[in-house]
C-alpha positions as CSV (number, residue, x, y, z in Angstrom):
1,X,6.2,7.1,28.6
2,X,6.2,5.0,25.6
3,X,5.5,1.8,26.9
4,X,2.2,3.3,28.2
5,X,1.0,4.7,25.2
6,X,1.6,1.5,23.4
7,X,-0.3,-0.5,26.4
8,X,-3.4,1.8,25.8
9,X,-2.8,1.6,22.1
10,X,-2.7,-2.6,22.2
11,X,-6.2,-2.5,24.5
12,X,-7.7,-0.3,21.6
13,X,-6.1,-2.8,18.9
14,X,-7.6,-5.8,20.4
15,X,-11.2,-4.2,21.1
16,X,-11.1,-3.8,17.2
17,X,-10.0,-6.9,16.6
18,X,-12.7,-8.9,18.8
19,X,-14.9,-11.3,17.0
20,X,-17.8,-8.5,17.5
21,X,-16.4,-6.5,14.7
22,X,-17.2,-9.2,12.2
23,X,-18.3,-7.8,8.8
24,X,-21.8,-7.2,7.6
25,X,-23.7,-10.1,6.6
26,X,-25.8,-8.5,3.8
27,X,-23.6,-7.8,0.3
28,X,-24.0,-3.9,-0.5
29,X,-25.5,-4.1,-4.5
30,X,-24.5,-2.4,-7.2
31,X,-26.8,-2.4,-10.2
32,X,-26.4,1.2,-12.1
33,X,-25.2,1.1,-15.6
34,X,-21.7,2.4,-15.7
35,X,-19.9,2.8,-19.3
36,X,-16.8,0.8,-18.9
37,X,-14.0,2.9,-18.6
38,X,-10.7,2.7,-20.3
39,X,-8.9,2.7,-17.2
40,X,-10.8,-0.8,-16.3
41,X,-9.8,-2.5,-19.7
42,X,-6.2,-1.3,-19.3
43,X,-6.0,-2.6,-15.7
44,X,-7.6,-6.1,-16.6
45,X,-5.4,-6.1,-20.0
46,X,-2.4,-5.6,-17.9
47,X,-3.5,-8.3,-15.1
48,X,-4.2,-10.5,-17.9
49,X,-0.4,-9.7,-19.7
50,X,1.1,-11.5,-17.0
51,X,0.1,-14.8,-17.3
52,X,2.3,-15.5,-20.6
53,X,5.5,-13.1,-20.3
54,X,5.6,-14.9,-16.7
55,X,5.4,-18.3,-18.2
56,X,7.8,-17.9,-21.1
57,X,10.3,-15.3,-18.7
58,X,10.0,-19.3,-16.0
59,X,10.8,-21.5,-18.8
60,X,14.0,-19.5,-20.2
61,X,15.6,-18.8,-16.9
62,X,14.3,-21.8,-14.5
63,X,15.2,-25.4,-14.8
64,X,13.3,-28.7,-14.3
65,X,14.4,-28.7,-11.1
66,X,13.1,-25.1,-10.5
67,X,16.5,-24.0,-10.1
68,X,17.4,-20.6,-11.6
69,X,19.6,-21.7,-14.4
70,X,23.0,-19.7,-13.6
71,X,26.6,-19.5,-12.4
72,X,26.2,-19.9,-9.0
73,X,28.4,-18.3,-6.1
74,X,28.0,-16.3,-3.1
75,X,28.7,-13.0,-2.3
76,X,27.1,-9.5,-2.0
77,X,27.7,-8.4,-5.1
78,X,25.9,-11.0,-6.8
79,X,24.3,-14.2,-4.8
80,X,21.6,-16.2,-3.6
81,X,19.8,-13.4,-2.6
82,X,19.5,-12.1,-6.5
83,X,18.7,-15.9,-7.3
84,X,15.8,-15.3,-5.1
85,X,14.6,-12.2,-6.6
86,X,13.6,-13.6,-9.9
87,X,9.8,-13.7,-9.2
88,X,9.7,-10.8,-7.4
89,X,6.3,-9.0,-7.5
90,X,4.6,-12.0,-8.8
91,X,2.8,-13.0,-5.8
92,X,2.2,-9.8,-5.3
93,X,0.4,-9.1,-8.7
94,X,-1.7,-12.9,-7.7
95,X,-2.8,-10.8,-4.4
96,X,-4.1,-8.1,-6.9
97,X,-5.9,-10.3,-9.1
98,X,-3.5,-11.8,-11.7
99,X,-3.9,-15.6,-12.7
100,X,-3.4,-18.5,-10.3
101,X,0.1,-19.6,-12.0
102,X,2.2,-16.7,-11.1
103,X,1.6,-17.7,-7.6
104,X,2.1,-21.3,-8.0
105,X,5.1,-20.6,-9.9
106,X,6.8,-18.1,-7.4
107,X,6.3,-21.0,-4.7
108,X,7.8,-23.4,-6.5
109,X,10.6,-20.8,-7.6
110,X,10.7,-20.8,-4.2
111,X,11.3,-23.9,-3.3
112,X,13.8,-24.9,-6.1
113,X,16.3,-22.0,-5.0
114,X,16.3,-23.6,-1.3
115,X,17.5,-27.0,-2.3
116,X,19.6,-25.2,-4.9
117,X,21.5,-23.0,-2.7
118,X,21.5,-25.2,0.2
119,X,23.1,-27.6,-1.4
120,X,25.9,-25.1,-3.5
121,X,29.1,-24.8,-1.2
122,X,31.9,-22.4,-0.8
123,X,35.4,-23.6,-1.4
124,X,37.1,-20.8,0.3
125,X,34.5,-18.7,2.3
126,X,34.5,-20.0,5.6
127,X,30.4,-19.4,6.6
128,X,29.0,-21.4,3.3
129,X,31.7,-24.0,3.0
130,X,28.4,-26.6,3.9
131,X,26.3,-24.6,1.8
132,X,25.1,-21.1,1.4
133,X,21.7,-22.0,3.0
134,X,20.8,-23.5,6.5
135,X,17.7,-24.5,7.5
136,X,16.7,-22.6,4.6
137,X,17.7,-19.7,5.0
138,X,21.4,-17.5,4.3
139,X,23.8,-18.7,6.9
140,X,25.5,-15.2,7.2
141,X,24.6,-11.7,5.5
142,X,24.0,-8.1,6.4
143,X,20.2,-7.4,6.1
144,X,20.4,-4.8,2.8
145,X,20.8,-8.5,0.9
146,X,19.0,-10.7,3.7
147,X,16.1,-8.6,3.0
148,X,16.1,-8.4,-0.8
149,X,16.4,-12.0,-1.0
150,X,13.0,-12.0,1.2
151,X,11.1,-9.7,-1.3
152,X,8.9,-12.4,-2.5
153,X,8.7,-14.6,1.0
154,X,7.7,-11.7,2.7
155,X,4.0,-11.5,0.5
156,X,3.4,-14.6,0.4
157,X,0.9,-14.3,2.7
158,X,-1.0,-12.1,0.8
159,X,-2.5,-14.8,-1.4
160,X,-1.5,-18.2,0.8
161,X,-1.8,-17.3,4.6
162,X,-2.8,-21.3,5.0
163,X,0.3,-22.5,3.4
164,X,2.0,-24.6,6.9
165,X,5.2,-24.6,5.0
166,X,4.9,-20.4,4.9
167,X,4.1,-20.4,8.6
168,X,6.9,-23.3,9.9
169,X,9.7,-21.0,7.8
170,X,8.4,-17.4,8.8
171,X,8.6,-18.7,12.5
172,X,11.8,-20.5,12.0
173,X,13.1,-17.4,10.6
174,X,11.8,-15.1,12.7
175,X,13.1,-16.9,15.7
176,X,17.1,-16.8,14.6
177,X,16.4,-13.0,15.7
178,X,13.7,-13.3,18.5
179,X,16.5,-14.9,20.9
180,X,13.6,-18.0,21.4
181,X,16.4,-20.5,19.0
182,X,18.9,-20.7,21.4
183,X,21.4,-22.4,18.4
184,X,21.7,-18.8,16.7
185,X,22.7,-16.2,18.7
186,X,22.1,-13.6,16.6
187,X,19.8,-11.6,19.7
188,X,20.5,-10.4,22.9
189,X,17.1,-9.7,24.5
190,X,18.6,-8.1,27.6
191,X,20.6,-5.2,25.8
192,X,18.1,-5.8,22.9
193,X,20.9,-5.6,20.1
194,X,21.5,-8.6,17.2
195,X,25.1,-8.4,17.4
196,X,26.6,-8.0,14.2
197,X,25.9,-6.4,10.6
198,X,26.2,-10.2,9.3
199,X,24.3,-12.7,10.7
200,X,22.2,-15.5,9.7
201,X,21.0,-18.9,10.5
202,X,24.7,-19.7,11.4
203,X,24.5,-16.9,13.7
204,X,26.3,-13.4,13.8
205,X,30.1,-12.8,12.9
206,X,31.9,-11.3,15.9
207,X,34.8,-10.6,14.0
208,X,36.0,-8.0,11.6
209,X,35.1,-9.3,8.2
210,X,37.5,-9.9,5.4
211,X,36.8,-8.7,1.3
212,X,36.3,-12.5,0.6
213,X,33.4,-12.8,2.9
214,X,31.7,-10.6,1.3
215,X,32.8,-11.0,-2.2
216,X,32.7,-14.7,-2.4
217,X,35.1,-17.4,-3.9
218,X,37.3,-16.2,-6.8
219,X,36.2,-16.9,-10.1
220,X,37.1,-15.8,-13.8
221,X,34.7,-12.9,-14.0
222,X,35.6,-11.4,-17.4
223,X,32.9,-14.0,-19.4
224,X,30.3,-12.3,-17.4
225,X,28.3,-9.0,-17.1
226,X,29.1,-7.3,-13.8
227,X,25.6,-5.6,-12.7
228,X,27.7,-2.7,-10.5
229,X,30.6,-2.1,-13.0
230,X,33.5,-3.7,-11.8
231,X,35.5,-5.9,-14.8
232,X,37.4,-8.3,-12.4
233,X,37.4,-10.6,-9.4
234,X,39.6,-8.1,-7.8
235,X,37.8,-5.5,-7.9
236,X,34.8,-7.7,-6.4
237,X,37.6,-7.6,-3.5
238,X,38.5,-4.3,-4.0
239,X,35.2,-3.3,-3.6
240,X,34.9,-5.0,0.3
241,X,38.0,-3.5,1.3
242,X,36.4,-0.7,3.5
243,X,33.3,-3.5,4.8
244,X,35.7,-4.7,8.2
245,X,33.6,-3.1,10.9
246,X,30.7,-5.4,11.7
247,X,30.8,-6.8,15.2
248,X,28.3,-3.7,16.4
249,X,24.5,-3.6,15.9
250,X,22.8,-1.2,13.2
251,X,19.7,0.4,12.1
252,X,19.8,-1.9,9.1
253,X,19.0,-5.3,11.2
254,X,15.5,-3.8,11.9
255,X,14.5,-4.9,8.5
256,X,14.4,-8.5,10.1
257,X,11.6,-7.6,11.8
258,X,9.1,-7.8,8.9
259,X,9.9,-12.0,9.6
260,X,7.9,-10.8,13.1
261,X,5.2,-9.0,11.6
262,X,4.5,-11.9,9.4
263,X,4.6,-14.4,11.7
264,X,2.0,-13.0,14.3
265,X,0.0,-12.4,11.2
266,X,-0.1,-15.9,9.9
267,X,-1.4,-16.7,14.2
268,X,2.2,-17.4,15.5
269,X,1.2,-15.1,18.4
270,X,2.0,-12.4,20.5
271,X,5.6,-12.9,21.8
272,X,6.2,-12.3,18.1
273,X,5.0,-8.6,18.4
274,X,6.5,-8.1,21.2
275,X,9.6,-8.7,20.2
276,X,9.0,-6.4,16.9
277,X,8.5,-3.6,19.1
278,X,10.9,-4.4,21.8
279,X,13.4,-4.4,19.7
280,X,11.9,-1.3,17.3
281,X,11.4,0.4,20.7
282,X,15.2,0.1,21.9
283,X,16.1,2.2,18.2
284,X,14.1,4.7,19.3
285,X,15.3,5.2,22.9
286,X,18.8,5.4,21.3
287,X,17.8,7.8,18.9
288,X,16.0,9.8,21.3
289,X,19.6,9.7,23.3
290,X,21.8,10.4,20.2
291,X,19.8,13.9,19.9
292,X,16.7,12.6,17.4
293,X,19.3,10.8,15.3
294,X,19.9,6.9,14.9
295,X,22.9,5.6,15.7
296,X,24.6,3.5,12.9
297,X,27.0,1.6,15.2
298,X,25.5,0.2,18.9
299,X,27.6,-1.9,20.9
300,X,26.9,-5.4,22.9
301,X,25.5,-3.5,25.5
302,X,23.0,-1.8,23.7
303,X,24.8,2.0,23.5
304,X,25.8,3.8,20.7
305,X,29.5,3.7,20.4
306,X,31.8,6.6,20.6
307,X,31.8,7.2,16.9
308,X,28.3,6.1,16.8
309,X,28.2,7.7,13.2
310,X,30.6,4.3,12.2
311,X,30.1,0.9,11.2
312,X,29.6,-0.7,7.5
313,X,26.7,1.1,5.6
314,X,26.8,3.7,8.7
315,X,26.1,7.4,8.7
316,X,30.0,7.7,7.5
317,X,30.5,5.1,5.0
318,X,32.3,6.3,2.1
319,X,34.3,3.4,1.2
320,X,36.2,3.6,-2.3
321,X,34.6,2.5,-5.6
322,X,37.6,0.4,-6.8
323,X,36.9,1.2,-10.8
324,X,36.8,5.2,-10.3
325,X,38.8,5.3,-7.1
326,X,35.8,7.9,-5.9
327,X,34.3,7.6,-2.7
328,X,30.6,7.0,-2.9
329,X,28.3,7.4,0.1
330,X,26.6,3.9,1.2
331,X,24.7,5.2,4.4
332,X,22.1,2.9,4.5
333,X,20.4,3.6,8.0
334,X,17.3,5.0,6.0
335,X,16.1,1.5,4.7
336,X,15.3,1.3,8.4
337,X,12.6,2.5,8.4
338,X,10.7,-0.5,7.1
339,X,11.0,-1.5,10.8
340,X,8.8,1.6,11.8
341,X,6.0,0.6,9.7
342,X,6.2,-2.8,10.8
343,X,5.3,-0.9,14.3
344,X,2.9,1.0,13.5
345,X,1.0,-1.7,12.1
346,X,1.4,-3.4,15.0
347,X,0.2,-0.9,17.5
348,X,-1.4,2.2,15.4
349,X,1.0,4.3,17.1
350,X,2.4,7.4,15.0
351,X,4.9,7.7,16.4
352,X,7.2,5.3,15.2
353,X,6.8,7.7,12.1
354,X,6.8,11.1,13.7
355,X,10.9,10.3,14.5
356,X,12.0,9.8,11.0
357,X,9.8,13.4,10.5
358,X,12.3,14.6,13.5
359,X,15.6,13.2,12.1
360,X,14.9,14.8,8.3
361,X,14.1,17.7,10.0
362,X,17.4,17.8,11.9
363,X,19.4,17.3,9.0
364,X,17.3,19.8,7.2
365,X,18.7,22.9,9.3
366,X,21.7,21.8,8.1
367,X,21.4,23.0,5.2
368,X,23.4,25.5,3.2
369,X,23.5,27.5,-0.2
370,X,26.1,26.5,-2.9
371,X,26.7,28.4,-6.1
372,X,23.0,29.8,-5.7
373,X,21.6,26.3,-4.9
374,X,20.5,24.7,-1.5
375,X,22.3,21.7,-0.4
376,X,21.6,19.5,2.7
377,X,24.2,16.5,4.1
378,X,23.6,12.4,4.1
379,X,26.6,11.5,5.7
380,X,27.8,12.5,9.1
381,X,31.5,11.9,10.3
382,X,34.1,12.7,12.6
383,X,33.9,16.6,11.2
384,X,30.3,16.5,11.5
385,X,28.2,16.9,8.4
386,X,29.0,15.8,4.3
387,X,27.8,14.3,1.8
388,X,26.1,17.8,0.1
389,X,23.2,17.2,-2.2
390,X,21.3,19.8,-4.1
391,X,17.5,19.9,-2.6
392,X,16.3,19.4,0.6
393,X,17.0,15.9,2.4
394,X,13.6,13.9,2.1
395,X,14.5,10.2,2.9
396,X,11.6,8.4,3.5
397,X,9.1,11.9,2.9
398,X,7.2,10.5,0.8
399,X,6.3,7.3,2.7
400,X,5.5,8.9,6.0
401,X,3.4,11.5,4.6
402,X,1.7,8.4,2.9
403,X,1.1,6.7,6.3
404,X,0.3,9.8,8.4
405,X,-1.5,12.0,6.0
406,X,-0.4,14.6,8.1
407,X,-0.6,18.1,6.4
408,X,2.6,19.3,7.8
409,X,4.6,15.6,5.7
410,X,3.2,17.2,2.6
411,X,5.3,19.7,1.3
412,X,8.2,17.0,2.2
413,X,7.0,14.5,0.5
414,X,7.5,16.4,-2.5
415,X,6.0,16.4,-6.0
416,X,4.9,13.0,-7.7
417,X,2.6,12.5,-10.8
418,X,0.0,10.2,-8.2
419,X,-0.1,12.4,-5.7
420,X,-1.2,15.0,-8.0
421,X,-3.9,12.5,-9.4
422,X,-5.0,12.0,-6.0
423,X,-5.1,15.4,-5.1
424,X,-7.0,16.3,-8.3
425,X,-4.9,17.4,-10.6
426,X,-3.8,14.9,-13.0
427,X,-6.8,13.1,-14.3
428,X,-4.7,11.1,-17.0
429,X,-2.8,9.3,-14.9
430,X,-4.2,6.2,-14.2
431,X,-4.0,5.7,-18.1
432,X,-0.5,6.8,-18.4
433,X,0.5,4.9,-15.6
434,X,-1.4,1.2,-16.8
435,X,0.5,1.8,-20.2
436,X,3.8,2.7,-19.0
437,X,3.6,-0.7,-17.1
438,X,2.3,-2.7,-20.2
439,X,5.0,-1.0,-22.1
440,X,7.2,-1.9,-19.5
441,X,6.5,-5.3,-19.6
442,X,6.3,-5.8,-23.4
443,X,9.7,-4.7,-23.1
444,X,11.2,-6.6,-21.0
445,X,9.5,-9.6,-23.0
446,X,10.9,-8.7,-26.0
447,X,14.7,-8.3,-24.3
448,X,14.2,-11.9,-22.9
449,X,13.5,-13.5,-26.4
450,X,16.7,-11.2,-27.7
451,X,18.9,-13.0,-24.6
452,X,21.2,-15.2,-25.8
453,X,22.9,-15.5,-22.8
454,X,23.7,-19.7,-21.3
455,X,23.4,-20.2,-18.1
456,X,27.3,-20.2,-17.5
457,X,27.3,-16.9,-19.2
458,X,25.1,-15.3,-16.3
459,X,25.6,-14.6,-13.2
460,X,21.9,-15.1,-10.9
461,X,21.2,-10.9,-10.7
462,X,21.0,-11.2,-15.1
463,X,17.7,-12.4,-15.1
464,X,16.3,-9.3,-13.0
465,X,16.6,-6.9,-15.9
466,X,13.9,-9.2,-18.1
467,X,11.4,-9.8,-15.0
468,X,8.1,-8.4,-16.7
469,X,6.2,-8.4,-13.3
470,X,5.0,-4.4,-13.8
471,X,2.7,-3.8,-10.5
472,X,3.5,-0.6,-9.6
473,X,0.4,1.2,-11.4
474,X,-2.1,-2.0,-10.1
475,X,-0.7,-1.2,-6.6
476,X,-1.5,2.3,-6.9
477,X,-4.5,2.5,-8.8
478,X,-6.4,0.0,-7.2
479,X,-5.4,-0.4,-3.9
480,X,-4.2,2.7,-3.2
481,X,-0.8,1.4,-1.8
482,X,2.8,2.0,-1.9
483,X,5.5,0.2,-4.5
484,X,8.6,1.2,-2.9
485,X,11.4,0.3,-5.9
486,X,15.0,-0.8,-4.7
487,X,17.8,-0.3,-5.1
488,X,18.0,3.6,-6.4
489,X,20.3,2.3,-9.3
490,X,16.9,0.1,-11.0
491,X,13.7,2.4,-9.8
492,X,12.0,0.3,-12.3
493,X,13.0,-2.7,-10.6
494,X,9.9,-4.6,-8.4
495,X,10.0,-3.7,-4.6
496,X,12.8,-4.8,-2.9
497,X,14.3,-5.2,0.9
498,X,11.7,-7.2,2.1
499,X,8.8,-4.4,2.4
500,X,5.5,-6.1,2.7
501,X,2.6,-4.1,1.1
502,X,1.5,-0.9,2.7
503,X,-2.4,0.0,1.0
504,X,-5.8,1.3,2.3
505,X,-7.5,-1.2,0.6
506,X,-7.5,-5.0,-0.8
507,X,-10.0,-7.3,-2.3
508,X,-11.1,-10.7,-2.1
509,X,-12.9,-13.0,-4.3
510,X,-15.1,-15.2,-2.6
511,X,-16.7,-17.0,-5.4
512,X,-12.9,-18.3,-5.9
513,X,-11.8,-18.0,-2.2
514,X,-8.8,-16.7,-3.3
515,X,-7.1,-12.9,-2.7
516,X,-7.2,-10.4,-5.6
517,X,-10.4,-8.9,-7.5
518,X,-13.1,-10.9,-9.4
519,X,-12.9,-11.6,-12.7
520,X,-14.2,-8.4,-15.0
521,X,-13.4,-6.3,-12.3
522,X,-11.9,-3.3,-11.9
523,X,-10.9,-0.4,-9.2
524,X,-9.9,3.0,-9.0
525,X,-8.9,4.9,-5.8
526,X,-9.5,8.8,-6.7
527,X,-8.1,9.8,-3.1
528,X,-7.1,9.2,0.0
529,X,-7.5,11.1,3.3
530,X,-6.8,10.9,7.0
531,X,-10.1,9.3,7.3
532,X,-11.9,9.0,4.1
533,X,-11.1,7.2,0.7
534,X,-13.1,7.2,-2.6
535,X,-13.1,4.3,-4.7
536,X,-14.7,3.5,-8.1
537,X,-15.5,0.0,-8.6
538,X,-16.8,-1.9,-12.2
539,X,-17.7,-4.6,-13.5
540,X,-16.4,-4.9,-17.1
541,X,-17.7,-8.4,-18.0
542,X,-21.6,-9.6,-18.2
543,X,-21.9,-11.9,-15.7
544,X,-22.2,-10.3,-12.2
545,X,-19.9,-10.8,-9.9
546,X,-18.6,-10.6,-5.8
547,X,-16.1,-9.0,-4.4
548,X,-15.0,-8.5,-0.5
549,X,-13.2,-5.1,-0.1
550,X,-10.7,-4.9,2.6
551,X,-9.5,-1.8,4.9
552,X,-5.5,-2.4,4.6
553,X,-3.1,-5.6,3.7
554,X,-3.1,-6.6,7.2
555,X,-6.8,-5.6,7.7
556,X,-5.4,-3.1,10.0
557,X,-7.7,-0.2,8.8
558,X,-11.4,-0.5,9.8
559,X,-14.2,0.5,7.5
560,X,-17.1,2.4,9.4
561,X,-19.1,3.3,6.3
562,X,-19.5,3.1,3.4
563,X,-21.5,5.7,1.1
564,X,-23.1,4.9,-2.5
565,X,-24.9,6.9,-5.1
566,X,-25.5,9.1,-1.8
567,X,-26.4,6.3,0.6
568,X,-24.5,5.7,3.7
569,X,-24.6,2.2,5.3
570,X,-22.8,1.2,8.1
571,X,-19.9,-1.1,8.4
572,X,-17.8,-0.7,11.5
573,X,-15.4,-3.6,10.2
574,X,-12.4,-4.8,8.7
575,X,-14.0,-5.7,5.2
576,X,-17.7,-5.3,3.4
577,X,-19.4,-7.3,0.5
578,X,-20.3,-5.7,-2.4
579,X,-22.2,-7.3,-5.1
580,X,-21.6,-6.2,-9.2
581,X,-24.8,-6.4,-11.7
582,X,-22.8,-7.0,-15.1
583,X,-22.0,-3.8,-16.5
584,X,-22.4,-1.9,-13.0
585,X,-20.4,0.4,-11.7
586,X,-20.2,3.5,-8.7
587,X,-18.4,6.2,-7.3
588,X,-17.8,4.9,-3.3
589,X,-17.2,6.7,-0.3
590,X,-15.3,4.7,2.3
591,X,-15.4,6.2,5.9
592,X,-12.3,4.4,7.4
593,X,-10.7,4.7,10.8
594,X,-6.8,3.4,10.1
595,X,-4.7,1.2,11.8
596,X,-7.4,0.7,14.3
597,X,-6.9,-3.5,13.8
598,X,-4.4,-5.6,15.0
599,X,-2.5,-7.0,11.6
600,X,-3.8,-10.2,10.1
601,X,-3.3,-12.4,6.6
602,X,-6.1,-14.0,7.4
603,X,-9.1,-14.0,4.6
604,X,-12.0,-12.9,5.4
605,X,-14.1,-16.0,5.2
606,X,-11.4,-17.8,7.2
């Protein structure tokens, strides 16, 4: 059963996690010569980028007040969410290594927006007529835009796991969907459903929704640019009219379960877990039910309805783009799977992966040949399979061949220019990639200082476009991780939908006590296997320097050895010390057993 093989997986968890697996005491040293390669100058040039274009991108587009200086309104299509999106990937990059003032300026980004759209009210909108945040958080949205809005809270632990404002909010938040805050009523913990597609501080709507809910007061839209092509405030309407059907539970709440993971990693304890995978655990049962796929519509009582294909942003959702009258399919029930990481860090249990591997492969055999091509489905109705797309269906391949580094995910997760470097076969990569992501952010720079845009000229989603934060190649190249870009329309847009960082490895500089590498230094992973990763690690600069290196985000991976200029030393931990002679540099060899830790943003000093 599954509940067994999690108990025996949470014994295992907190065996690794007892004080007995603290790191070793003596720093590993580094002292051989290594020429500085040009991958380490481009990574420290582009850590070092940052500092400015993020200064100059706060002091156009944020206030005194740290508010983001905009027309603002609610709404879906545009909202507080994008207002809180500005920063995104800037604590992030601080967690990598970048200066000190991207974090501070993200928190008090942060901040600013609270009191800015706690205290902006609705006229006609019924939910946000007190304001469009409660207790500082939305008071009622669907969790594709509750979780976008989060991108930046949600790693914020990364680099300030001591902040008691960080850990008071990620409880607080957490708890409108654990069922403990009895005020919200957004959780059922008997049937193990949150009750409706919107929900929120105020609690769920039980209702069907209207087009202005979701669209937001009227207003004269025609001085502004519209990010998703409409040209009117009635075609914001329009563009609802199909979004009624939201009294029912859906895949796409599990996203508010990173708010869980978070807050039993920040030490708000166990019942937070539990509830993760209580409520992660009644998705599976239901898709185990539903013949290995998830239902997109669950009733009160915890089944799949009738037409359990229905719902907004369910397996049939179609509705009609208002400027092209053409359907476009808005099944969102992959973004769901954010929910199953969140599990298996929390228990090391594959599983949670292995039925994503199930439902592609479902929908897989439905495929068909079309003019000489092969087409597979992503939407299922009351006529069974549509939505025909050339190529095989590979939602989420990528990412769970990435976590399970199972042979048998790797033809599904397809072809991609880092997986080639890590397999071998594209040695130029890590160049290409570190100035793609300067030229990226260069860019982006220069198309800020060409905005002449006023803040009533903008609505909050304009600034995202001129964001400069570029971390996907730091994410990759040094800590082997995943930068997972939302939405589809912007893939070069900084992660999105509240996905924490997913990496085999993160550094610490102890010198500073702060997350992120040393000063001068720089890392390559070269690969990554099942059980083994190798890692080049240099010091650029000529002082020497210390640097803690870290199995996983979470610490969730544990290091049993690590190998160096053909020495193995032991480990058996969450992290090792490594000292840097200036100038020094070596090929490493980590032994690594994952997701063997139970998750935590603590440092390692701490």
């Amino acid at each position: 059963m599954k509940m067994d093989r999690r108990q025996l997986l949470a014994g295992a968890a907190a065996l690794a996690a007892s004080p007995a697996m603290a790191a070793t005491a003596a720093p590993l040293r580094i002292t051989s010569p290594m020429a500085v390669p040009r991958w380490a100058r481009l990574q420290r040039q582009l850590l070092a980028a940052h500092t400015q274009a993020c200064k100059d991108f706060y002091a156009t587009y944020v206030d005194a007040q740290d508010h983001l200086k905009c027309f603002e309104r609610w709404g879906a299509n545009d909202g507080p969410d994008d207002a809180a999106e500005a920063t995104n990937d800037w604590v992030l990059l601080h967690a990598l290594g970048a200066d000190d003032s991207l974090l501070t300026m993200a928190q008090k980004f942060w901040e600013g927006h609270l009191r800015q759209y706690t205290g902006i009210q609705t006229r006609e909108v019924p939910i946000a007529r007190q304001g469009m945040y409660y207790r500082e958080f939305p008071v009622q949205m669907d969790w594709q835009h509750n979780s976008e809005g989060l991108s930046t809270f949600n790693v914020m632990g990364l680099s300030a796991p001591r902040d008691p404002r960080l850990l008071l909010r990620t409880r607080r938040f957490a708890d409108f969907y654990t069922g403990a805050d009895k005020t919200v009523g957004n959780y059922d913990p008997q049937h193990r459903v949150i009750r409706s597609i919107l929900n929120g501080s105020r609690g769920p709507m039980l209702r069907k929704a209207t087009p202005l809910d979701w669209a937001g007061d009227p207003f004269d839209a025609g001085r502004f640019h519209l990010e998703h092509g409409e040209d009117s405030y009635e075609q914001f309407l329009r563009h609802y009219d199909e979004y009624d059907d939201v009294a029912w539970d859906t895949p796409l709440n599990l996203q508010s379960t990173t708010l869980g993971l978070n807050a039993y990693a920040l030490g708000a304890g166990e019942r937070f877990r539990r509830w993760v995978l209580d409520y992660t655990d009644a998705w599976m049962e239901r898709a185990k039910a539903n013949g290995g796929i998830f239902p997109s519509k669950v009733g009160h009582d915890g089944k799949a309805a009738a037409d359990w294909w229905g719902g907004t942003y369910g397996w049939n959702f179609a509705p009609m783009v208002p400027q092209t009258g053409v359907r476009e399919g808005r099944n969102r029930v992959p973004r769901a799977i954010t929910a199953f990481f969140n599990a298996l860090l929390l228990t090391g249990d594959r599983e949670y992966l292995h039925v994503w591997r199930r439902q592609n492969a479902i929908i897989n055999v439905q495929a068909r040949m079309v003019d000489g091509r092969m087409q597979t489905p992503t939407l299922f109705g009351p006529e069974g399979w549509h939505g025909w797309k050339a190529g095989p269906y590979r939602q989420g391949a990528f990412e769970i061949w990435y976590a399970t580094q199972d042979p048998q995910d790797r033809a599904a997760a397809g072809s991609d220019p880092w997986i080639s470097f890590l397999e071998g076969a594209n040695p130029a990569y890590p160049e290409a990639a570190l100035e793609a992501d300067l030229a990226r952010l260069s860019k982006r720079d220069a198309a800020r200082r060409a905005d002449h845009t006023t803040p009533d000229s903008r609505l909050a989603d304009w600034t995202l476009d001129f964001n400069p934060a570029s971390a996907k190649a730091l994410v990759q190249l040094t800590t082997g991780g995943l930068h997972i870009a939302r939405p589809t329309w912007n893939a070069d847009s900084p992660p999105q939908g509240g996905v924490t960082l997913h990496c085999r490895l993160r550094y610490f500089d102890p010198a500073r006590r702060r997350a992120g590498l040393p000063t001068d230094v720089a890392a390559l992973v070269h690969s990554l296997g099942d059980t083994q990763t190798q890692l080049s690690l240099v010091n650029t600069g000529d002082k020497p320097r210390r640097v803690i290196v870290q199995g996983g985000a979470y610490g969730e991976h544990r290091i049993e050895s690590v190998e160096i200029e053909g020495r193995k030393h032991p480990v058996g931990a969450r992290h090792f010390t490594l000292d840097l002679a200036p100038g020094a540099g070596a090929r490493l060899v980590l032994g690594m057993k994952r997701y063997a830790n139970r998750p935590s943003l603590a440092f390692p000093w701490t």
